[in-house]
N, C-alpha and C positions, 0 to 999 in steps of 0.2 A: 971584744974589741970595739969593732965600730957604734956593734950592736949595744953596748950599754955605757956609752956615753950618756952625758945627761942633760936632757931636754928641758931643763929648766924648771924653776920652782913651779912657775905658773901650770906648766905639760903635770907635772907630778899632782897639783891638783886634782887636775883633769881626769887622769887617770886613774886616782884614789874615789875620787867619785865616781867613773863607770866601774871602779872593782866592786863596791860596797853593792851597788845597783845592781851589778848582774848578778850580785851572790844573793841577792834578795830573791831577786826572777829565777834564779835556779832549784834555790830553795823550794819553791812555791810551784816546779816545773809540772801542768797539767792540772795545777790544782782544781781549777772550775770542772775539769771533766771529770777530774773525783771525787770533788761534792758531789757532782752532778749523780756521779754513779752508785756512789756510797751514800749519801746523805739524802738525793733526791729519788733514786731509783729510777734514774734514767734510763735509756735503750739505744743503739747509737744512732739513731734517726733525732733524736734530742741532745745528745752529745756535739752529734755533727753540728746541728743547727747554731747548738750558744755557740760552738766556734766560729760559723760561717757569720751568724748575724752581728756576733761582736765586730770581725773583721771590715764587713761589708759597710753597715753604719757608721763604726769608727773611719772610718776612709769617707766617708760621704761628709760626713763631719770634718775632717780636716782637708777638705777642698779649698775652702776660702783660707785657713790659717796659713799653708806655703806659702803666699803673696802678702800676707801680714806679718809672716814671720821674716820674710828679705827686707822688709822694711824697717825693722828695729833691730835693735841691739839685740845678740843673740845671749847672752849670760843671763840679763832677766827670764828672757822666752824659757831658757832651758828650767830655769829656779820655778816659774811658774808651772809649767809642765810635770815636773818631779813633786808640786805641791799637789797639784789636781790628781796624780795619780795614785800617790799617798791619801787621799783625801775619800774617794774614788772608791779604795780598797780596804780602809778602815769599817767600811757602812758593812763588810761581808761577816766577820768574827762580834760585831755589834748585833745585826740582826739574829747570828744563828744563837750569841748567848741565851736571848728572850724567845728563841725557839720560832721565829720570825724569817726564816731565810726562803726565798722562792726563787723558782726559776729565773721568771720575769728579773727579780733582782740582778739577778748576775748576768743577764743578758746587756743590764745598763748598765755593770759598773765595767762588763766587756767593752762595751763601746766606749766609756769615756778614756779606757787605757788605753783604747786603741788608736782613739785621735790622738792623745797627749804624746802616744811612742812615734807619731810620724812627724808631729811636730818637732817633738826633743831631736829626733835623729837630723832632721832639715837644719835647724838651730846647730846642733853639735857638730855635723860634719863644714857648715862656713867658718864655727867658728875656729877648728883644728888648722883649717886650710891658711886662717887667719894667724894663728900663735903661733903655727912651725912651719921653717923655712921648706921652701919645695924639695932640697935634695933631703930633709928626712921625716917625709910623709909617710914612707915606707918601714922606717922603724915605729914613726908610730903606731902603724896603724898594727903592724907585728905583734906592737906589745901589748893593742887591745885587745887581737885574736887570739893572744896568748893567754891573758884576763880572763875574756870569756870562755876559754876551754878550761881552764884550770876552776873557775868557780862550777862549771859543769859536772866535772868531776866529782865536786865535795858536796855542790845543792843538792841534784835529784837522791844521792840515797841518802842524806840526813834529815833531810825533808820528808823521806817513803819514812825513815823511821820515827820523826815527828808527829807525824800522821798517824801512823801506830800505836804511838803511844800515847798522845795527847787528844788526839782526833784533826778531820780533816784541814781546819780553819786555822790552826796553829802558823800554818806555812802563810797563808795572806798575811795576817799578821805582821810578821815578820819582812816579806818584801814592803808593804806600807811604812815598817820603819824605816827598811832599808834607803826609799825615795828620800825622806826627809833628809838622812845623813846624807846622801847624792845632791841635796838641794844645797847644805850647809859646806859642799867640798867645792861647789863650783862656785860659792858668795865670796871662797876663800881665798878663791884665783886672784881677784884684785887686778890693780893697774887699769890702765883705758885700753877700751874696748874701738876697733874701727867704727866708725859710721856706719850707719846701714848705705845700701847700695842706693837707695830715693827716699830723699824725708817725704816724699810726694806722691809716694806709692798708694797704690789702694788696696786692702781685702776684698780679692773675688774670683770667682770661680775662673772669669775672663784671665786673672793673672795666674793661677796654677796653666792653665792652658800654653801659654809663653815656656813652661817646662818640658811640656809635652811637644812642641815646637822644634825647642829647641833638643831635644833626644832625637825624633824622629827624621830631622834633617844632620843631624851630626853622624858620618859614615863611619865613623866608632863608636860611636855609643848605642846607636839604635841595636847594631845586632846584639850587644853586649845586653842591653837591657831588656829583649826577647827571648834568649835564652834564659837569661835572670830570671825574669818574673815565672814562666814557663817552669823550671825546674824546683823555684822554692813550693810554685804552688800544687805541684804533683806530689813532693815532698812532705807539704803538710797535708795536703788531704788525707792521708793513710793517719795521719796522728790518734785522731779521736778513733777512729777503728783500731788503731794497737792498741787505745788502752781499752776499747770494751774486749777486744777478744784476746789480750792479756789477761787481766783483772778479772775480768766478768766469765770467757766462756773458759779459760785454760787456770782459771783458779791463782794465778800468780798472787800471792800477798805484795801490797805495795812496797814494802821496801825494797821488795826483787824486780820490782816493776820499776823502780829509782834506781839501781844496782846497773841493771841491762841498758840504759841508756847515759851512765855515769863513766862506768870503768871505760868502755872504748872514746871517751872523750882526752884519756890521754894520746889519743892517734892526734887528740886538737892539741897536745902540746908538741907534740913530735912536729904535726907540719907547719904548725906557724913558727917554729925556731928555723924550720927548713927553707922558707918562704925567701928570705934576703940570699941566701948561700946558692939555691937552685935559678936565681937571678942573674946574678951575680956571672954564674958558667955558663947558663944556657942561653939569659935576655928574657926580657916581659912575655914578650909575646908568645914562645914555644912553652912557659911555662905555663901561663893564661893557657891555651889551648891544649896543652896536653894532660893538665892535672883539673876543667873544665869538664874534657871528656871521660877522665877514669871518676869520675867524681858521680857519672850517669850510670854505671853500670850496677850498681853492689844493692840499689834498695826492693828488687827485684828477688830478693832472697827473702824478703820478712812476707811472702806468701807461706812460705812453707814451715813457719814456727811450729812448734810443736810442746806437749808439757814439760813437766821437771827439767833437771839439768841440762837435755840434750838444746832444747826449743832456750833456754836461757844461753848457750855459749851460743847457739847459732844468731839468736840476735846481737850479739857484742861482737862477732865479727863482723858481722856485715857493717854494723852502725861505724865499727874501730876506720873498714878501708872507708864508709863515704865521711867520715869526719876527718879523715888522715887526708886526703883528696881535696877537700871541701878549706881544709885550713891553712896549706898551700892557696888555692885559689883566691881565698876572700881578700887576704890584703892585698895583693894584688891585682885584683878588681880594683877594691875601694880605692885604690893611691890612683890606677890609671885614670878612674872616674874625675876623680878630684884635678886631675889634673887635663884632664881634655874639658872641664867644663869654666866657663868666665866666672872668676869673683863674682861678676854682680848676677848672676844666675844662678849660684849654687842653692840655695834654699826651695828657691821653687822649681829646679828641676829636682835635686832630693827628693820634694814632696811630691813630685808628680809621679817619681821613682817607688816611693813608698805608698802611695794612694792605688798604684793599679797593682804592686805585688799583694797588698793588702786586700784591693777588691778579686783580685785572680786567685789566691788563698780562699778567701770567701764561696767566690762561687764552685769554685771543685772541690773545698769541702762539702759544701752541702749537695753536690752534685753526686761527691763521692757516698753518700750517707743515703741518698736515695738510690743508688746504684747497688750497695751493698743491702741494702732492705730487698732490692730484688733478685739479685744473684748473690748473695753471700759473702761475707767480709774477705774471706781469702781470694776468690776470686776479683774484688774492688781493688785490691794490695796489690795481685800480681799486673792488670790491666795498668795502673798508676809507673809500677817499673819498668814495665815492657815501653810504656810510652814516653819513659825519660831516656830510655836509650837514646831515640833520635833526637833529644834538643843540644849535645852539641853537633848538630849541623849547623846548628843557628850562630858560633863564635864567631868572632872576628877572625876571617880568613887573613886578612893582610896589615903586615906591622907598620902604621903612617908616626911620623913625628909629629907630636903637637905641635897646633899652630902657636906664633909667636902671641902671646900677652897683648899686643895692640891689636893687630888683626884680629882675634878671639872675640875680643869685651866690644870691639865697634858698633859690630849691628844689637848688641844688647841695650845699649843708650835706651833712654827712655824718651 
């Protein structure tokens, strides 16, 4: 009914390029720590690191573009971003044909994807906020998290089986084409695009700063954005450690290693169709916090994997409730966000949004990968859940109404 009314030629663009995009990135889910592993004979002390160092640099890298990016037009920024990243990850299945591939490599082309993705997401989220109206922020954003659990599903184990059979570089491949179609579906959008917020803005570190500003004095968003960061980056640190002690110490073949984080990605179709309906009866706010909190509990279980069959369903449920949890939450995050932050601030608080989840990623990964070199991967896994329990204390305890559109945007004037 409400839900799939239709948002417009332009929204269906949009859409059709984040689908092709995320089916690329799913496809290719872990790829660099399978070369790494398979191809380089990495350790997870080197696993961890291409992921912490890609993360860390890519963020250090896209400091100055939030404030470059609120200043332009966002459809070019995104078309460019999708080009660099395409461009970026073509050099990986080039170098490894002529038997050419090194670490070092793909520590860069980590980082340039990893600027190019906080960019694009800064760029994408003003310009969403731009194309559809405020009352259906929430279906769009539904129908993204809907997107990206369902290309979830299909990437990781067509991708383990690509790998398989074709070997490991098949899957970049493939997302590098993916960006180019993702650049070609947003040129497709057409029409005029809003102004940027200041033809007179500057690129610089000074103006990502104004994002961070303005988060940490906004009495919704700061807690919101503490828990955020906190939780994705506890979240990914165990990443590179499941696949060495998947893969590597418990013998998993890749495609069951794509399998186990595939099939409970339909809990991400289940809860982002659930996401408007439990709105709808309960309100934002007991929904945010109480599918916020079940959302901390479940990853506290991938300590105890174990081989064959038993250690494979036990990871698919634990992964089923935190992505059934997690898929509920997310658009309803993203809309509240969208909507407590000023037009002319979206970009570079995004970015400052994506800069410190990026750098916080970064460092407990590699914090995690030294941690686990000393005590052991399972005990790294289960310290990581134990101490997601407590970050929903961090939610937004109390439900405020956004402020009105004039008051909001005033003190953002330049």
């Amino acid at each position: 009914m409400g839900d799939r009314r239709s948002l417009g030629r332009r929204f269906g663009w949009l859409w059709a390029a984040y689908a092709v995009s995320s089916l690329g990135t799913w496809l290719a889910f872990d790829a660099f720590a399978l070369i790494a592993v398979l191809v380089l004979h990495a350790g997870p002390l080197e696993v961890s690191i291409l992921a912490a160092a890609g993360l860390a640099v890519g963020a250090a890298v896209a400091v100055p573009l939030g404030p470059w990016t609120e200043f332009r037009h966002k459809r070019p920024v995104m078309i460019a971003m999708d080009l660099v990243r395409c461009g970026a990850l073509l050099t990986v299945p080039a170098a490894y044909a002529f038997d050419g591939l090194t670490f070092v490599q793909l520590l860069v082309v980590a980082v340039l994807t990893a600027a190019a993705d906080i960019s694009f997401t800064a760029a994408s989220g003003a310009h969403l906020k731009a194309l559809v109206p405020p009352e259906d922020l929430l279906v769009a954003n539904s129908r993204f998290e809907a997107t990206m659990w369902t290309t979830t599903v299909l990437g990781p184990p067509l991708g383990g089986a690509a790998i398989g059979l074709f070997g490991p570089v098949l899957t970049v491949l493939t997302n590098a084409v993916s960006f180019l179609l993702s650049a070609l579906g947003i040129r497709a959008i057409g029409g005029k695009e809003q102004p940027p917020a200041s033809a007179g803005g500057r690129a610089s570190a000074g103006g990502l700063l104004d994002g961070w500003r303005y988060i940490l004095r906004h009495p919704d968003l700061r807690p919101l954005f503490f828990n955020t960061v906190l939780n994705n980056g506890l979240i990914m640190a165990v990443s590179p450690l499941l696949a060495v002690l998947m893969v590597g110490d418990l013998g998993f073949p890749p495609w069951q290693y794509g399998l186990a984080f595939a099939v409970p990605c339909l809990g991400g179709l289940l809860g982002s169709r659930m996401a408007r309906g439990l709105v709808a009866r309960f309100g934002r706010h007991r929904v945010l916090l109480i599918s916020g909190t079940l959302r901390a509990c479940w990853p506290v279980g991938l300590a105890f994997i174990g081989p064959g069959v038993p250690g494979l369903a036990l990871v698919m449920a634990v992964e089923f409730g935190l992505i059934l949890c997690s898929a509920v939450f997310n658009p309803v995050y993203s809309t509240f966000r969208l909507e407590r932050t000023a037009n002319d601030r979206i970009a570079r608080t995004l970015s400052a949004w994506a800069v410190t989840s990026k750098a916080t990623i970064a460092a407990m990964t590699a914090l995690w990968g030294l941690l686990a070199g000393v005590v052991g991967i399972r005990p790294a896994i289960a310290l990581a859940g134990v101490l997601l329990l407590a970050t929903p204390l961090l939610l937004p305890r109390v439900d405020r109404e956004p402020a009105a559109p004039e008051a909001e945007a005033a003190p953002a004037s330049p």
